[in-house]
VMD Tcl script that draws the C-alpha trace (Angstrom):
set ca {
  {2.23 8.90 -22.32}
  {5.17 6.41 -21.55}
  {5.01 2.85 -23.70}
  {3.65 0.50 -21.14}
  {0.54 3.14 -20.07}
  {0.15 3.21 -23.98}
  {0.29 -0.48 -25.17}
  {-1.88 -1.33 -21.80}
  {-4.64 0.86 -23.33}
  {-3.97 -0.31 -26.84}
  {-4.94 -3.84 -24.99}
  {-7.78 -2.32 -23.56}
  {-8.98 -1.20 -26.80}
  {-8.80 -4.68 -28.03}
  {-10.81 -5.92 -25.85}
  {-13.59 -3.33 -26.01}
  {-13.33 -3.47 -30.00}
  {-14.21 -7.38 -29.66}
  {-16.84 -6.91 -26.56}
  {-18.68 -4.35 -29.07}
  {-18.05 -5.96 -31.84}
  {-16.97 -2.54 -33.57}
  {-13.76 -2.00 -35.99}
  {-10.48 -0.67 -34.27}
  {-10.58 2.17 -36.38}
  {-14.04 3.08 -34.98}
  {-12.45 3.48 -31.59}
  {-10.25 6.29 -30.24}
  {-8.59 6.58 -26.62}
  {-12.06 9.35 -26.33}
  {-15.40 7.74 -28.35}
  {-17.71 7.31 -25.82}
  {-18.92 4.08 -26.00}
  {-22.68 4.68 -25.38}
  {-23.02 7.82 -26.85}
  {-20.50 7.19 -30.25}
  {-21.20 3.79 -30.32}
  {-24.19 2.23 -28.75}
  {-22.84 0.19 -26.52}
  {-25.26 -1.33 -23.82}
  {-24.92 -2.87 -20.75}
  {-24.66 -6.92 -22.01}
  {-21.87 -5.25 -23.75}
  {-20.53 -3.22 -20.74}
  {-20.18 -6.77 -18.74}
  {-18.57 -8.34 -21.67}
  {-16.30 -6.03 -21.79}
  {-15.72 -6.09 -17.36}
  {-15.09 -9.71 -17.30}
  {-12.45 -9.66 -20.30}
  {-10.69 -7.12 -18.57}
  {-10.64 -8.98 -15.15}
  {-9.52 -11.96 -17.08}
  {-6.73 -10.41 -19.33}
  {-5.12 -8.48 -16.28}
  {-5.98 -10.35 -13.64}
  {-7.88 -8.17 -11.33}
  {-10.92 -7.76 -9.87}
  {-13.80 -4.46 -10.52}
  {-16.74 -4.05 -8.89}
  {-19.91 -3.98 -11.42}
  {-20.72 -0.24 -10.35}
  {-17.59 1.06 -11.73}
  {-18.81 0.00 -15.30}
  {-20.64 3.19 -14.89}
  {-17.30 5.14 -14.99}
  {-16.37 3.39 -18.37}
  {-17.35 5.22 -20.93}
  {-14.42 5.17 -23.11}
  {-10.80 3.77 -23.76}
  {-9.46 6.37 -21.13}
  {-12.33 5.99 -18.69}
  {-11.70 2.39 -18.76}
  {-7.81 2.46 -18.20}
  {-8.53 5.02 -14.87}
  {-10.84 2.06 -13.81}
  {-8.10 -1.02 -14.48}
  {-5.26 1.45 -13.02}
  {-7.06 1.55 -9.82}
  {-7.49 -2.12 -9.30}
  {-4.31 -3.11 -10.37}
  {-2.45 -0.86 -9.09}
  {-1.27 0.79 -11.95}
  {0.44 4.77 -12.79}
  {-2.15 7.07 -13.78}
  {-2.43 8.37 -17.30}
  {-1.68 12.24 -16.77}
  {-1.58 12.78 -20.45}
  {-5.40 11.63 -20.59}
  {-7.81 14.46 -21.67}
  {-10.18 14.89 -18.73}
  {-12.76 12.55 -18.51}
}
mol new
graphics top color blue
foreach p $ca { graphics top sphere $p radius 0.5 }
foreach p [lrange $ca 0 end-1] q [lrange $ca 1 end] { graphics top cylinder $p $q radius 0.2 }
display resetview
């Protein structure tokens, strides 16, 4: 994973530590928010509009069901910002 791909999702997991209100060391690039964490959806739209915000982009509200986890979330950003795709990512 080059350095930018890697501190962008490092940033990402910033902001979905404070949207869930969960430690950093709760969080990998792979918990699944929902299913590790209990994340719901007031969370899930917390964590959309700190993203648009922070990178300044725009998502469409379906895709929050594709974000299910730190690397879930950065295939989601890449897309509407234009960004390289993480090929090092496990399969989501």
């Amino acid at each position: 994973m080059s350095t930018l791909i890697g501190d962008r999702k490092n940033k990402i997991k910033q902001l979905a530590c404070a949207s869930f209100e969960v430690a950093p060391d709760q969080m990998t690039d792979e918990t699944h928010f929902v299913e590790d964490l209990g994340v719901d959806s007031l969370n899930a739209i917390d964590l959309l509009a700190a993203l648009e915000t922070e990178f300044e982009i725009e998502i469409e509200p379906e895709e929050i069901r594709r974000m299910t986890s730190v690397d879930a979330v950065y295939d989601v950003v890449a897309e509407a910002a234009g960004w390289p795709v993480d090929e090092n990512a496990a399969s989501r």
